[in-house]
PLY file of the C-alpha trace (Angstrom):
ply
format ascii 1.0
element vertex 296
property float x
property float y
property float z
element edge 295
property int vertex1
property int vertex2
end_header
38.14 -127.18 51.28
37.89 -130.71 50.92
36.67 -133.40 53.55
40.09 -135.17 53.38
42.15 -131.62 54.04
39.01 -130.92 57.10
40.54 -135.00 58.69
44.49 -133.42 58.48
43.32 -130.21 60.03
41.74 -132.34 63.02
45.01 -134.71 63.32
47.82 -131.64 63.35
45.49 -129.72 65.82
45.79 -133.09 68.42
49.09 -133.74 68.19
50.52 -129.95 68.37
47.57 -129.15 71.09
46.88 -125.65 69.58
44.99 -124.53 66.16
47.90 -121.90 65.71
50.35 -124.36 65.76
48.40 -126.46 63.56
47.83 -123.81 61.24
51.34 -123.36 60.85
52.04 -126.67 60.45
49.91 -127.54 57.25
50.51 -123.57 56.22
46.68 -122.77 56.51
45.28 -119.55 58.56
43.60 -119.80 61.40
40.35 -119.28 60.69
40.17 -122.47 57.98
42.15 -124.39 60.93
39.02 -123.96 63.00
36.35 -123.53 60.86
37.52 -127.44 59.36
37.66 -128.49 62.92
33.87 -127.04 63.89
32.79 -128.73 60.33
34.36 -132.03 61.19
31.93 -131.90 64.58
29.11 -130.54 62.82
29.16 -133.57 60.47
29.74 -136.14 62.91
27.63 -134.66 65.81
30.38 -135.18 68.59
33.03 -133.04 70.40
36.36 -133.97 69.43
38.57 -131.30 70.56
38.40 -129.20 74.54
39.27 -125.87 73.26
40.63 -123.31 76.17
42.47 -119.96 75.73
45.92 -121.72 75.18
45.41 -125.26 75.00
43.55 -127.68 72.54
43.18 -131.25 73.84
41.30 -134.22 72.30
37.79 -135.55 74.23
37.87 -139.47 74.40
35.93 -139.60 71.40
38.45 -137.54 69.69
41.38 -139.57 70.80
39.77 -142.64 69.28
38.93 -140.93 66.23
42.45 -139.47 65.83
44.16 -143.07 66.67
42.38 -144.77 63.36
42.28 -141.60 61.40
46.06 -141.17 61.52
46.82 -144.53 59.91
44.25 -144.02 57.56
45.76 -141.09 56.11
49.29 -142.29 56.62
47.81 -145.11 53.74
46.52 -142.72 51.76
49.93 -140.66 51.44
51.57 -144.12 50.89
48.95 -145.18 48.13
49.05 -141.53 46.49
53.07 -141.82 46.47
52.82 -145.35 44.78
50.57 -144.00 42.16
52.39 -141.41 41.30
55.85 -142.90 40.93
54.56 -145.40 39.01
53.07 -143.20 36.52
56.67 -141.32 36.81
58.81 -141.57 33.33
61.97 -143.46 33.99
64.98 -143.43 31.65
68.61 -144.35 31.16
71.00 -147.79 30.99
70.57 -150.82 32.88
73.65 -153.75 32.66
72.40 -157.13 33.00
74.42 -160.21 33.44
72.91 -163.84 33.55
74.23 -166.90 32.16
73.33 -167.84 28.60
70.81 -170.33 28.54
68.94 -168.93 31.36
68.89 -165.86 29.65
67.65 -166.42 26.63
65.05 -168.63 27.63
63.28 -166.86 30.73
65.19 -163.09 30.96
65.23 -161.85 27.46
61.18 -161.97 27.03
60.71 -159.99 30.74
63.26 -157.42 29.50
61.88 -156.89 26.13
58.14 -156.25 27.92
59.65 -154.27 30.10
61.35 -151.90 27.49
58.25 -151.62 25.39
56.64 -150.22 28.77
59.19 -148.15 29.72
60.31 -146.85 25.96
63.45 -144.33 27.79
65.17 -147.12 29.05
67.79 -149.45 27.15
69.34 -152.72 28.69
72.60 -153.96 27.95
72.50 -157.75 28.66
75.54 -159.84 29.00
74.62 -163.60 28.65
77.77 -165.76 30.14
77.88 -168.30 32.21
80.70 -167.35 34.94
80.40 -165.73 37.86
79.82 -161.81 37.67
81.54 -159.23 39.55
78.85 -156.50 39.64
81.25 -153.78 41.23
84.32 -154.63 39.29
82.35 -154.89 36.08
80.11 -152.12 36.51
76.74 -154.26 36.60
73.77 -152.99 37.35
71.97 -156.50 38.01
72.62 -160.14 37.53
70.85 -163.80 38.08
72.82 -165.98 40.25
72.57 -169.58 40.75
73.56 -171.20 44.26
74.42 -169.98 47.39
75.69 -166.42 47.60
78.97 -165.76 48.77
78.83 -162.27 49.05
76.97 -161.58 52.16
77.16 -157.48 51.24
74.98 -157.95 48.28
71.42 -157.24 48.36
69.09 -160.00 46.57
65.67 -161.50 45.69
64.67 -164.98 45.70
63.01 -165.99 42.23
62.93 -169.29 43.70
64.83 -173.19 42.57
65.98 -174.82 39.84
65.86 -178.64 39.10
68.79 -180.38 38.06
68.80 -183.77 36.51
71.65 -186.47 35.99
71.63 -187.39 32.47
73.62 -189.64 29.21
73.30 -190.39 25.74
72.20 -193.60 25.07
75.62 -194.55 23.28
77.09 -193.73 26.84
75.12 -196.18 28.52
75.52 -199.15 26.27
79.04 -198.61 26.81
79.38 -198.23 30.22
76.04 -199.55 31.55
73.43 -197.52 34.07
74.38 -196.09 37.38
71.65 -197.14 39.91
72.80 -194.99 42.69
74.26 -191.33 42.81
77.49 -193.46 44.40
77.87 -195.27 41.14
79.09 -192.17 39.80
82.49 -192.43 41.01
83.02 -195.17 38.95
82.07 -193.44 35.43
82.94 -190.73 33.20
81.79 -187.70 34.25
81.27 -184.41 32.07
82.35 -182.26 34.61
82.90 -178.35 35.36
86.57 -177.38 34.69
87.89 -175.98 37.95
91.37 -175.50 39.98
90.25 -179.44 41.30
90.41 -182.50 39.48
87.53 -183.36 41.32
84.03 -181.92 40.55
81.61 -182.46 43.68
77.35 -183.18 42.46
75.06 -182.76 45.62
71.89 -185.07 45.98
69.15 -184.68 48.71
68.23 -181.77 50.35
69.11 -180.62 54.27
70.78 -183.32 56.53
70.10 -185.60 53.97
72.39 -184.16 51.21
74.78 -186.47 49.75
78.26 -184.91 48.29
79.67 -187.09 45.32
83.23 -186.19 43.91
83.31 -187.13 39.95
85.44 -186.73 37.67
86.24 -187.91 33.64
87.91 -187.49 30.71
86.26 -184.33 29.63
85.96 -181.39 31.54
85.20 -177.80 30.64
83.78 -174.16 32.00
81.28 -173.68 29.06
77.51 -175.45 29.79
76.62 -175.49 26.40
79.90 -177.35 26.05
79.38 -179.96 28.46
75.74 -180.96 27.31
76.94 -181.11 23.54
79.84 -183.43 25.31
77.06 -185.38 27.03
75.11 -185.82 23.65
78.47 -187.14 22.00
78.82 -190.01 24.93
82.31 -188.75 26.30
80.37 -189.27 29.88
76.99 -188.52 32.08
76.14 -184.62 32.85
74.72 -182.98 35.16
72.44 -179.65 33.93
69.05 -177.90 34.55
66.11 -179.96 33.53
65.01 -176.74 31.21
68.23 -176.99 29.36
68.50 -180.15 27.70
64.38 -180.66 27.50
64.82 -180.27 24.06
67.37 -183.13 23.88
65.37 -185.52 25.91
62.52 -184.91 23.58
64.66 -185.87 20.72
66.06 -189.28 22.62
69.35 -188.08 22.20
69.78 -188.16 25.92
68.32 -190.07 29.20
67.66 -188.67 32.68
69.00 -191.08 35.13
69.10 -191.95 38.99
65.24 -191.64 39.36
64.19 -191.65 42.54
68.01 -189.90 43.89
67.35 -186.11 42.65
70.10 -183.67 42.29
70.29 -180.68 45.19
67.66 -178.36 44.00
68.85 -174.59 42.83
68.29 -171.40 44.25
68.36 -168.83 41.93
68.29 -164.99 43.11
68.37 -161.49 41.52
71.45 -159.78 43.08
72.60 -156.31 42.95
74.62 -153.70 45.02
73.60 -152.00 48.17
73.25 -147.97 48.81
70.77 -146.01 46.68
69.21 -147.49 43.82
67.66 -145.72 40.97
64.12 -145.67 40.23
64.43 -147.80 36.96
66.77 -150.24 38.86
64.26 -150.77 41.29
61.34 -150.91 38.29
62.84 -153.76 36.85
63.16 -155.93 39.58
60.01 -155.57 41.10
58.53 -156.26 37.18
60.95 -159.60 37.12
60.26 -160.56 40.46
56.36 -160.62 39.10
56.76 -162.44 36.52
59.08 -165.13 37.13
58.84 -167.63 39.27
60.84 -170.24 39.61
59.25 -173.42 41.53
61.57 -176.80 40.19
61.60 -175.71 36.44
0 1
1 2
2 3
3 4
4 5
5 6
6 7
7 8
8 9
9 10
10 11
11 12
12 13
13 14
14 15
15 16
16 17
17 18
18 19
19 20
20 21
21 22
22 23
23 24
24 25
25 26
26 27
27 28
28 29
29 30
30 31
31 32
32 33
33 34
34 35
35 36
36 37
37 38
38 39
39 40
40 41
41 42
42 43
43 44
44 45
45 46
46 47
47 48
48 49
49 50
50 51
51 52
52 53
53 54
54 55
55 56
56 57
57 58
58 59
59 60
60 61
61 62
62 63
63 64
64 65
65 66
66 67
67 68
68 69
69 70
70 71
71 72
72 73
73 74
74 75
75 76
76 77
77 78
78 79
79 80
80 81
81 82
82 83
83 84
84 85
85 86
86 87
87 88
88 89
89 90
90 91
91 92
92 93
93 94
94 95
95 96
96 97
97 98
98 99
99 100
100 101
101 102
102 103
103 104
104 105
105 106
106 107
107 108
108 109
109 110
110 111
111 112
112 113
113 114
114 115
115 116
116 117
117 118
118 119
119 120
120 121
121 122
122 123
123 124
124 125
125 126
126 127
127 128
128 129
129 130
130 131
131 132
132 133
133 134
134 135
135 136
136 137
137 138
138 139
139 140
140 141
141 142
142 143
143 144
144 145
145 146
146 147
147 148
148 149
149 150
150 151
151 152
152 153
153 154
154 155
155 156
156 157
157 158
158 159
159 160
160 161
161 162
162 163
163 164
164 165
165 166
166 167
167 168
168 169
169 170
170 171
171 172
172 173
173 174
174 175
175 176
176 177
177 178
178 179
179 180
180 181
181 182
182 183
183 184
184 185
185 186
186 187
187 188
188 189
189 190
190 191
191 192
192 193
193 194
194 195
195 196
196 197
197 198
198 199
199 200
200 201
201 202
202 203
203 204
204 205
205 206
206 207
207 208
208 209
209 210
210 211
211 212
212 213
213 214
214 215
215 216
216 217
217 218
218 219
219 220
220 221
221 222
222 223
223 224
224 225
225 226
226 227
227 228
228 229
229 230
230 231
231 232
232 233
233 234
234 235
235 236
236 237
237 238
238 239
239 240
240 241
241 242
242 243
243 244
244 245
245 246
246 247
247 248
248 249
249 250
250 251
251 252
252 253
253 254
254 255
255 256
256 257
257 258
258 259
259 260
260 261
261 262
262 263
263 264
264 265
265 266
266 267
267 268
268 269
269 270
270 271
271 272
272 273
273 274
274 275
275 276
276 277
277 278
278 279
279 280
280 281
281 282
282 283
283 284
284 285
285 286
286 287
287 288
288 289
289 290
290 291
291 292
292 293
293 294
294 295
C-alpha cells in the first residue's frame, strides 16, 4: 500500500472518528485501515490518533497534521483531475463567429493550432462583422467588441482595442485638418449605417469621455467598406489601428487628432451559460492564452 493511500487512511479515520467507518468509507478492511494508521506513527514517531473501544479521536499533534494534510491531498486530487482531462481526447463541432478582419488576422492562426492539437475537432467559423445572436444562430462562441448588452451571457476579457481617426490625403487637401475631435462635426464623416442619421465617436476614457455625433455623405454597415471609402476621400474614418496599418504604411491614409485618442475597445470572448462541453471549454482557455489584447 502506498504512502499516499497510508495519509487518506489517517484523514477518513479523523473525520468519521472510527477505523470501521473509515474502512468503509475508502472500501478497505479493517485490518489495512489500522495497520496504515500504526505505519503512519511508526514513520513519524508520534501518536496521532486516541484509540478506545468505540471511539477514535485525533491527539493535538494529529489534529495539526490532519488540518495541512487535508488540503494537501485535496491539491493532489485537483492536480491529478487536471492532468487527466487534459490528456482526455475531445471531439466534435465548434461554431465560431467574429467579425472579418479580426478574424482573419488574430483568430484563424489560434484555431488552426488548436485543431492540429486536438485532430477530432472541426470549427466552423463565420467571419462577419454584425452583431451575433449565439442562441438564435446556434453559436457556439463569438468575439465581441464593446460593451455587452446581454448581461445573461458568460464572457472573457481578451483585453482593448485602439482605434484611430484617420483620412486620405486627397481628403485633407480638400477639406483641411481637424485639430480637435469637435472639428468633426463640421466634416464628412465615413460613418456606420444605422436607424440614426447621426453616428456618435467617443474620445477619452471615464469622466473624461467626450461623445461626438458625425455624420457625411457616405455611410454603410460593412468595415471593409468604410476604410476603402476612407482611402477614396469621400470623408475621415474611424477603425482599429490593426486594420488599416497596412494603408498607413502605404501613405494612402493619415491618422489624425494626435494627442485626442478614440475610446479604447474592449473586446471579450462570449458564449452561453449552463453546461459547457469539454472542447468548448478547451478552446477558450487555449485563446484566452494566447491572445492578448493590450491597445493593438
Amino acid at each position: 500500500m502506498s504512502e499516499i493511500e497510508d495519509y487518506r487512511a489517517f484523514v477518513a479515520i479523523v473525520e468519521r472518528g472510527s477505523l470501521t467507518a473509515a474502512a468503509a468509507q475508502l472500501g478497505r478492511s479493517l485490518q489495512a485501515v489500522s495497520r496504515s494508521l500504526q505505519m503512519l506513527e511508526e514513520q513519524l514517531g508520534v501518536e496521532l490518533v486516541a484509540r478506545t473501544t468505540r471511539r477514535c479521536r485525533p491527539t493535538q499533534a494529529g489534529e495539526d497534521f490532519h488540518r495541512r494534510l487535508k488540503g494537501i491531498l485535496a491539491d493532489l486530487d485537483s492536480a491529478r483531475a487536471a492532468v487527466a482531462e487534459e490528456g482526455a481526447l475531445i471531439s466534435g463541432r465548434i461554431r465560431v463567429a467574429a467579425s472579418s478582419r479580426f478574424g482573419v488576422a488574430y483568430l484563424l492562426p489560434i484555431l488552426a493550432a488548436f485543431m492540429e492539437r486536438h485532430p477530432g475537432v472541426e470549427i466552423d467559423l463565420s467571419l462577419d462583422d454584425r452583431y451575433v445572436d449565439l442562441l438564435a444562430e446556434n453559436f457556439d462562441l463569438s468575439v465581441q467588441f464593446g460593451q455587452l448588452s446581454d448581461s445573461s451571457l458568460k464572457a472573457k476579457r481578451l483585453g482593448l482595442i485602439r482605434r484611430v481617426v484617420f483620412a486620405s490625403p486627397r481628403y485633407l487637401a480638400a477639406r483641411g485638418r481637424p485639430s480637435v475631435p469637435a472639428d468633426l462635426k463640421s466634416h464628412d464623416c465615413v460613418a456606420r449605417l444605422t436607424h440614426h442619421s447621426t453616428d456618435t465617436w467617443r474620445f477619452g476614457e471615464g469622466a473624461n469621455e467626450t461623445e461626438i455625433p458625425v455624420k457625411g455623405r457616405f455611410r454603410s454597415d460593412s468595415a471593409p467598406a468604410r476604410i476603402a471609402a476612407v482611402v477614396e476621400g469621400l470623408g475621415i474614418g474611424l477603425a482599429p489601428l490593426y486594420q488599416i496599418r497596412p494603408l498607413l504604411d502605404a501613405g494612402q491614409v493619415e491618422v489624425l487628432l494626435p494627442g485626442h485618442e478614440p475610446t479604447l475597445t474592449p473586446v471579450h470572448l462570449v458564449w452561453l451559460p449552463g453546461t459547457m462541453p469539454l472542447r468548448l471549454r478547451r478552446l477558450i482557455d487555449f485563446i484566452a492564452t494566447r491572445l492578448s489584447l493590450a491597445g493593438v
